[in-house]
Residue frames as qw, qx, qy, qz and C-alpha x, y, z in Angstrom:
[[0.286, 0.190, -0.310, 0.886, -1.69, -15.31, -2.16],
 [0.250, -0.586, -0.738, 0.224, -3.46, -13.87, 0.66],
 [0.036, 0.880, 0.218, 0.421, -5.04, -10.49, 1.14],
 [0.331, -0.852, 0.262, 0.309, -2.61, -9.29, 3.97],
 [0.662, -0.190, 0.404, 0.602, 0.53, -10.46, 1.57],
 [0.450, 0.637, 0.562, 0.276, -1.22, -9.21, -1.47],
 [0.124, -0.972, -0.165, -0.113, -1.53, -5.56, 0.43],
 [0.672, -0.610, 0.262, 0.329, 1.95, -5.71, 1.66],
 [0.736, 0.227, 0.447, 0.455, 3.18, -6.71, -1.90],
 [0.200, 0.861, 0.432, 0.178, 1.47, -3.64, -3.24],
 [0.286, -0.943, 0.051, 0.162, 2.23, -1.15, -0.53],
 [0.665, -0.421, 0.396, 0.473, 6.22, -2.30, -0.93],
 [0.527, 0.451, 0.498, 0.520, 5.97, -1.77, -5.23],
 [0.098, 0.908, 0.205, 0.353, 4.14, 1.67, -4.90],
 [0.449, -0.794, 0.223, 0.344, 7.60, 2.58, -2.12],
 [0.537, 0.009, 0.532, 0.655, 10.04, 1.56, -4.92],
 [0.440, 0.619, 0.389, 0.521, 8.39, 3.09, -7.78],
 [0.208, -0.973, -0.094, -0.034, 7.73, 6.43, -5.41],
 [0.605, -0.722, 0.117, 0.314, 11.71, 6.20, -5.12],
 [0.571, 0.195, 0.512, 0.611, 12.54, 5.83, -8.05],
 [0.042, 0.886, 0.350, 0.301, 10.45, 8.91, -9.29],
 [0.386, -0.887, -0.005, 0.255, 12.02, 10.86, -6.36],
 [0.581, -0.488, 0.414, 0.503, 15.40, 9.97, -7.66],
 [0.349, 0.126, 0.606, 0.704, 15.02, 10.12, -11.37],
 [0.028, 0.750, 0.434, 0.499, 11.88, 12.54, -12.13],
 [0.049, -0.669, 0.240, -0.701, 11.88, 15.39, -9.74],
 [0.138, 0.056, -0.697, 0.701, 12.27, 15.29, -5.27],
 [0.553, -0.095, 0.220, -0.798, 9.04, 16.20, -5.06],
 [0.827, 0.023, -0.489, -0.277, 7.83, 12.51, -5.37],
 [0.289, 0.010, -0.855, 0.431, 9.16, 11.75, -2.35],
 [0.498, -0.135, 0.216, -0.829, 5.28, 13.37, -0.91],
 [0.784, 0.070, -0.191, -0.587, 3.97, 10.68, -2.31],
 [0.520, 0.300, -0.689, 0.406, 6.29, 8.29, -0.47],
 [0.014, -0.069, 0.529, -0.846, 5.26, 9.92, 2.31],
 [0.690, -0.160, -0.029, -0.706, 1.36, 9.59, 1.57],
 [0.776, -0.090, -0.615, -0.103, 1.69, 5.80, 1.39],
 [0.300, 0.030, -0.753, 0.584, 3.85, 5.72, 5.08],
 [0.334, -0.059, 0.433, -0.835, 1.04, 7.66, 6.40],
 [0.746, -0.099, -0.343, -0.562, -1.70, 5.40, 4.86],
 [0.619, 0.074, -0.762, 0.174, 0.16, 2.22, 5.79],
 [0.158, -0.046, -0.691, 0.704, -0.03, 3.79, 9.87],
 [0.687, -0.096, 0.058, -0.718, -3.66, 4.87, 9.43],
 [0.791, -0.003, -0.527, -0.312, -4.39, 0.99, 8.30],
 [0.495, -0.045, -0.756, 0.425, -2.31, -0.47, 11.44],
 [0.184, 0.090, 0.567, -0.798, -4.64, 1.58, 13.95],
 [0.525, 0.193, 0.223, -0.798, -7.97, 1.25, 11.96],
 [0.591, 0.061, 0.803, 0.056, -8.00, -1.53, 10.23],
 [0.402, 0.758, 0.150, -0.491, -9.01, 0.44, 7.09],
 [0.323, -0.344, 0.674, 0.569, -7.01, -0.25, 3.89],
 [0.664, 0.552, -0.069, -0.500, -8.55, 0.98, 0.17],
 [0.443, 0.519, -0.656, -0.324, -6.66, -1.35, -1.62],
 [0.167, -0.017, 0.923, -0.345, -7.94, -4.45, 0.55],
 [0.458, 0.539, 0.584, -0.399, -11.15, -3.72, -0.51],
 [0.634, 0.605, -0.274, -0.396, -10.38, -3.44, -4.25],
 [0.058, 0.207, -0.974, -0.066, -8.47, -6.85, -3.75],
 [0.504, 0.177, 0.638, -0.555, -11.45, -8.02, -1.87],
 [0.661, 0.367, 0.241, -0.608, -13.53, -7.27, -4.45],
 [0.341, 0.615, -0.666, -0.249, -10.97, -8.73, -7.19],
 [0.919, 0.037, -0.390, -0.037, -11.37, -12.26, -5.36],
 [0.532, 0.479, -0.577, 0.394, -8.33, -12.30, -3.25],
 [0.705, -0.268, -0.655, -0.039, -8.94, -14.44, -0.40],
 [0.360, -0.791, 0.152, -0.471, -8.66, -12.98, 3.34],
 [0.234, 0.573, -0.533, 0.577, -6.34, -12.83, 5.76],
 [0.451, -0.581, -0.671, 0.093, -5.94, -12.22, 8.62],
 [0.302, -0.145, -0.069, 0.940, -5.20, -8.65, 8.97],
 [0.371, 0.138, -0.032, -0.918, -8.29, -7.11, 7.07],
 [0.247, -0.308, -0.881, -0.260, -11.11, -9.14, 7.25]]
């Protein structure tokens, strides 16, 4: 698996679980729903992406999105 799928894979798990939480533990978890959308649109303008660079470091071959 490549590092853009890898990051994609991620991002998509940590939106479920964040929805789940919202819906079963309290509404407020939906912030954190809301941190990831904003992270995800920082990474599409800057190319920046913390979890790319803890794959990176993990081995997980490059893309072609963050490299």
């Amino acid at each position: 698996m490549t590092l853009d799928r890898s990051v994609m894979l991620f991002a998509g798990i940590m939106v479920l679980i964040s929805v789940a939480l919202t819906v079963w533990v309290s509404p407020l978890w939906v912030w954190f729903t809301v941190f990831i959308g904003l992270n995800l649109i920082q990474a599409s303008f800057t190319g920046f992406c913390p979890i790319a660079r803890v794959f990176k470091k993990l081995g997980v071959k490059s893309g072609v999105a963050f490299e």
